[in-house]
N, C-alpha and C positions, 0 to 999 in steps of 0.2 A: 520258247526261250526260258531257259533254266537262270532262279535265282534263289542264291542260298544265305539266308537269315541267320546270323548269330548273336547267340545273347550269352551270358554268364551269369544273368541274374532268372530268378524264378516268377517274378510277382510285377514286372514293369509293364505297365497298362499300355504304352505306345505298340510294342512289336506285336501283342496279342491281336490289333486289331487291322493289322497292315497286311497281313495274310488275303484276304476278303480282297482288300483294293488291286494287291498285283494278278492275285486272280483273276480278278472280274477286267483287268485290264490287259492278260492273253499270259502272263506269266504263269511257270510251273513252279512253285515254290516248293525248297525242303526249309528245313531249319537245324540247327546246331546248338542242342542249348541242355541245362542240364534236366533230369528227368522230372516228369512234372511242373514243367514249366507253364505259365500261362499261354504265352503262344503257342506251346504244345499241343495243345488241347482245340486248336483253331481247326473246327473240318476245313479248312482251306490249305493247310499243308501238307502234301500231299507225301513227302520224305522226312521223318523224324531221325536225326540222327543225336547219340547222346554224349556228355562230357562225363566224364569219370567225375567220381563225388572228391569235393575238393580238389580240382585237379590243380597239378600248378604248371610253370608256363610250356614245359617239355611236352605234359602231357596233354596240354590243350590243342599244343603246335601237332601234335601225330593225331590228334582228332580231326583237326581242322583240316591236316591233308589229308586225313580218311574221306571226310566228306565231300572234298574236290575233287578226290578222283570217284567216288560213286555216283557225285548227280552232274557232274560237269556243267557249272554254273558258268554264264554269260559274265556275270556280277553278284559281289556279296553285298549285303546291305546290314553294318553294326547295328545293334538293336541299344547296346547300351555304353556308357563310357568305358567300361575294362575293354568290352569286345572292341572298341576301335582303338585304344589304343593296342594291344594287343596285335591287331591289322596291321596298323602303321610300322609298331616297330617290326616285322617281319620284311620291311620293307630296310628301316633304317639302320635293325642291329638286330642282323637274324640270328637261332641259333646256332654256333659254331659244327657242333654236330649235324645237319642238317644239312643232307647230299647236296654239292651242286645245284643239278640239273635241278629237284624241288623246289629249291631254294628258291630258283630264277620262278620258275612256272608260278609260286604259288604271291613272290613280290609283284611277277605283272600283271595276274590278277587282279592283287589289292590297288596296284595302283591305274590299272583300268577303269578300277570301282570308286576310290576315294579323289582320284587323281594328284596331282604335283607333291611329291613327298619333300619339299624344301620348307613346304611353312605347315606341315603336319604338328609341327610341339606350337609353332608361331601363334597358331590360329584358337589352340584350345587352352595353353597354360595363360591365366587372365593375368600373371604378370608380366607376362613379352605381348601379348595382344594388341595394348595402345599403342605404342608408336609404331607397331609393325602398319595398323588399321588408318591412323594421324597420317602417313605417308602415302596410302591410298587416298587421302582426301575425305576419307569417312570421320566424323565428329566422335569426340570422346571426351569422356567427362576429362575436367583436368586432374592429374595424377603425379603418384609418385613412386619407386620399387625401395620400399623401405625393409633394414634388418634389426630395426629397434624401436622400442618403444618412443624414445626421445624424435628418431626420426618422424614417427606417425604423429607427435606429439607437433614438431616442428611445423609439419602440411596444415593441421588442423589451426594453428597458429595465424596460418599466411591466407589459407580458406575458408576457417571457419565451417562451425559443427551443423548439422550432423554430417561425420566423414562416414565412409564406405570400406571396410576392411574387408579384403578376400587373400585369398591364398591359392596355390596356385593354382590347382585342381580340385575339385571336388564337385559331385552333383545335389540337388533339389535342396543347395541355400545349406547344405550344413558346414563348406568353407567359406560363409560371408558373415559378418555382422555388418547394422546398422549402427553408431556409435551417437548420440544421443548429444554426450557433451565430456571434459576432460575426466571425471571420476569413472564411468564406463571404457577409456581408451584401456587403459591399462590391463584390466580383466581378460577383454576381447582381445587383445593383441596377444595375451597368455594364451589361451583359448586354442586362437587358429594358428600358435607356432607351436602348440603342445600337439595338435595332430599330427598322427602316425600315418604316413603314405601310404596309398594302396596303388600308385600307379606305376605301371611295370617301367616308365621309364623315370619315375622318382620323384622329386620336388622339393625344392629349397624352402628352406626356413623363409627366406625372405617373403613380403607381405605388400601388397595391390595397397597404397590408401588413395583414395580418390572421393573425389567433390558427388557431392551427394544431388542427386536432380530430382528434384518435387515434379513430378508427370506421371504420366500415365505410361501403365507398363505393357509391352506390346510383344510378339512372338512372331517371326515370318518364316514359316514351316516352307523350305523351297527343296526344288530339286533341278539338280544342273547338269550337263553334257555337253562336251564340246566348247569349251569356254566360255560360257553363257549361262544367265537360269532360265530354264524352259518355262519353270512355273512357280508359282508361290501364292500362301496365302496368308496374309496379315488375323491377328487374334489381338486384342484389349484383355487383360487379365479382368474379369469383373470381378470375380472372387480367386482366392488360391489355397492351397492347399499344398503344405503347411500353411499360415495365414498371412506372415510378411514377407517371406522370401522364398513362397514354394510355388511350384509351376500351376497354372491355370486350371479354374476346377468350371467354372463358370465363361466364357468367355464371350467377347466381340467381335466378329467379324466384319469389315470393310475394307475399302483400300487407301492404301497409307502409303502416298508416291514416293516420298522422299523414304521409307522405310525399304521399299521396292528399287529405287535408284542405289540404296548402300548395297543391297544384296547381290546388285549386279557389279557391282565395282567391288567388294570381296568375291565374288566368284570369280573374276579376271584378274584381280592382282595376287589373290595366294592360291587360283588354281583349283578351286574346287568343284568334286565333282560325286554325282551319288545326292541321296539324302540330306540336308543338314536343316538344322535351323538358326537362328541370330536374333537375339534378346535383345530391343529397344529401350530407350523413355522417351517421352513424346515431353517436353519442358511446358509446365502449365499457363507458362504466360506468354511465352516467347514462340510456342511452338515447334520450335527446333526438333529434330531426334538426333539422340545418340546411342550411340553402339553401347552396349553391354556387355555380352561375350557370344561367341560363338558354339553349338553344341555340333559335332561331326557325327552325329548319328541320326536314327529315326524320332522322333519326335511324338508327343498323345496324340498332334492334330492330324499326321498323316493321312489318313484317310478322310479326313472333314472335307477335303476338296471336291470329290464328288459331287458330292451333296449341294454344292453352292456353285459348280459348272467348270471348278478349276482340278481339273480332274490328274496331279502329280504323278500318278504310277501311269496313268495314259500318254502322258505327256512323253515321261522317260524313254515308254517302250516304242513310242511314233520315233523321236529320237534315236536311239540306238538301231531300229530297223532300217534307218533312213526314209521316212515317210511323213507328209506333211501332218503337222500339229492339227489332236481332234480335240482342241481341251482351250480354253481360252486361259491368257497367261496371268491373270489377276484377276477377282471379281470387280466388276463396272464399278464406274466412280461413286453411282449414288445407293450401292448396297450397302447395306446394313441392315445384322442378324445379332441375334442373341443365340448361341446353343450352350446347353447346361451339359457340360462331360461325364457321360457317366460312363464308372462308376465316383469320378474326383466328386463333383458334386455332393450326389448320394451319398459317400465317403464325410467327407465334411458335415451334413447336417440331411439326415432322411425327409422333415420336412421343411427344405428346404422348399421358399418359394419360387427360386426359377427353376427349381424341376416342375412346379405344378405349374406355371406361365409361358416358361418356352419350349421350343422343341428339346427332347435329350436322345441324346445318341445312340442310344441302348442296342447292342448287338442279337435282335431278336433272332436273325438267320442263321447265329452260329451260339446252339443254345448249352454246347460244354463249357465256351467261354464264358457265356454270360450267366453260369450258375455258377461256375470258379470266382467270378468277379461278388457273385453276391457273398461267397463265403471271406472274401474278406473282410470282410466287418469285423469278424471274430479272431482277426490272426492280427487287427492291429495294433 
């Protein structure tokens, strides 16, 4: 069963190492991404197809159907946020130029792959997320869709600092601040409304402020088919990289019900389907979890599940073939692991002490990846 991987970026650690897991779980994989890519470089892809240097979106959309009709893929799997959105809108505002007949072939694809294209913007701009998530019955911090400063000025007012400012899109925390107290509102509210958009279906000026939750920050790396999520695995950020708002360099592994009951109830109310993940807090006194945002792509931990018996690319493809589940759908109640990511880890601090205490992931079996990962040290 044919599955074709796209990415637009060169250096993102999650797709690099996803290659390995749909492999070793019966998949044929190619990939779509630009030249020298990290996942590139994966002996586990077995089709490299490339994206013209700087392409933009005409020229991505004739690549992306070049590669559908060379590997005739079951399912695509976004590696990053352009590539999914880019999916999506092929789905929701194709391009005018773009035969018929294509057109249809390559929207039912994607939405084979992504599934329900109604809460496609719903699910990843983090300023329609809350109440879309609030009306599924999933927790949210309290919030507000503010276009001014005076507005975020107001929230912080009625809830009290430190607020939460994001914007609508953006990846690894560079559309979020932390706001401290009123002399920082103002900066940070310049800041993430002076950002210029990169994403192809755009973004308003308008600004996410919301109540800030003291917890623990949690990641549930899932994969869904069929209405449902097959599988998933909860992670505790221990450490992160960037340091206050960047994805998990260090992490926790166990299982985290209530984090696993939201997952399931946004898989059935906006329809998702493929890869994703969904960014927690776990509330330090109250225990509660609340939703953060949701990510429609492949995730660092993707392939972590193996290794701990919840095995997601197994899962998918038992699913998709129609055959009973060989993977269990969450690690057991009383697990609990520490794995150090490398290369985030690594990245963050060489002698770092949970490289030398716990397991780290290091991709010995696929050793062009893992010499490309070591040269990044020097390119950051």
């Amino acid at each position: 069963m044919n599955v074709l991987l796209i990415a637009t970026t060169l250096n993102w650690l999650g797709p690099a190492r996803l290659p390995r897991a749909l492999a070793q779980a019966g998949f044929t994989v190619s990939l779509l991404a630009p030249r020298n890519s990290l996942a590139g470089r994966s002996r586990f892809v077995g089709t490299n197809e490339y994206l013209p240097d700087r392409a933009n979106r005409l020229q991505w959309t004739a690549a992306f159907a070049a590669a559908v009709e060379k590997t005739a893929p079951r399912l695509v799997v976004p590696c990053d946020d352009m590539a999914s959105e880019l999916l999506q809108e092929l789905v929701l505002e194709p391009p005018q130029d773009l035969p018929p007949a294509r057109a249809l072939r390559l929207a039912t694809l994607v939405r084979d792959s992504l599934g329900d294209p109604c809460h496609y913007r719903s699910s990843t701009d983090k300023t329609l997320l809350p109440p879309v998530a609030a009306a599924l019955g999933v927790r949210v911090p309290r919030f507000d869709v503010v276009a001014t400063v005076a507005g975020a000025e107001a929230f912080a007012a009625a809830h009290g600092y430190p607020v939460v400012l994001k914007r609508g899109r953006g990846a690894a925390g560079e559309a979020v601040d932390i706001v401290a107290g009123r002399g920082e509102l103002g900066p940070a509210f310049a800041r993430l409304a002076a950002i210029v958009p990169q994403s192809v279906a755009g973004d308003s000026t308008r600004i996410l402020a919301q109540e800030f939750v003291s917890g623990r920050s949690l990641s549930r790396m899932s994969v869904a088919w069929g209405g449902h999520e097959l599988a998933g695995i909860s992670r505790e950020r221990v450490t992160r990289n960037p340091p206050r708002v960047g994805p998990g360099a260090t992490v926790r592994i166990r299982c985290e019900p209530e984090a696993r009951a939201m997952s399931e109830a946004l898989t059935r109310g906006l329809g998702l389907q493929g890869f994703f993940t969904v960014d927690y807090l776990v509330h330090d006194e109250s225990g509660a979890t609340y939703l953060v945002e949701i990510n429609r792509r492949i995730g660092t931990g993707g392939h972590l599940g193996a290794t701990v018996g919840v095995d997601l690319c197994a899962a998918l493809m038992a699913a998709i073939a129609g055959r009973p589940a060989v993977t269990r759908n969450d690690v057991a109640p009383d697990f609990d692991r520490i794995v150090a990511q490398f290369p985030q880890e690594w990245l963050c601090d060489p002698a770092s002490a949970w490289l030398r205490n716990c397991p780290a992931d290091v991709p010995w079996d696929d050793p062009e990846v893992f010499e490309a990962m070591l040269r990044l040290r020097s390119i950051e």
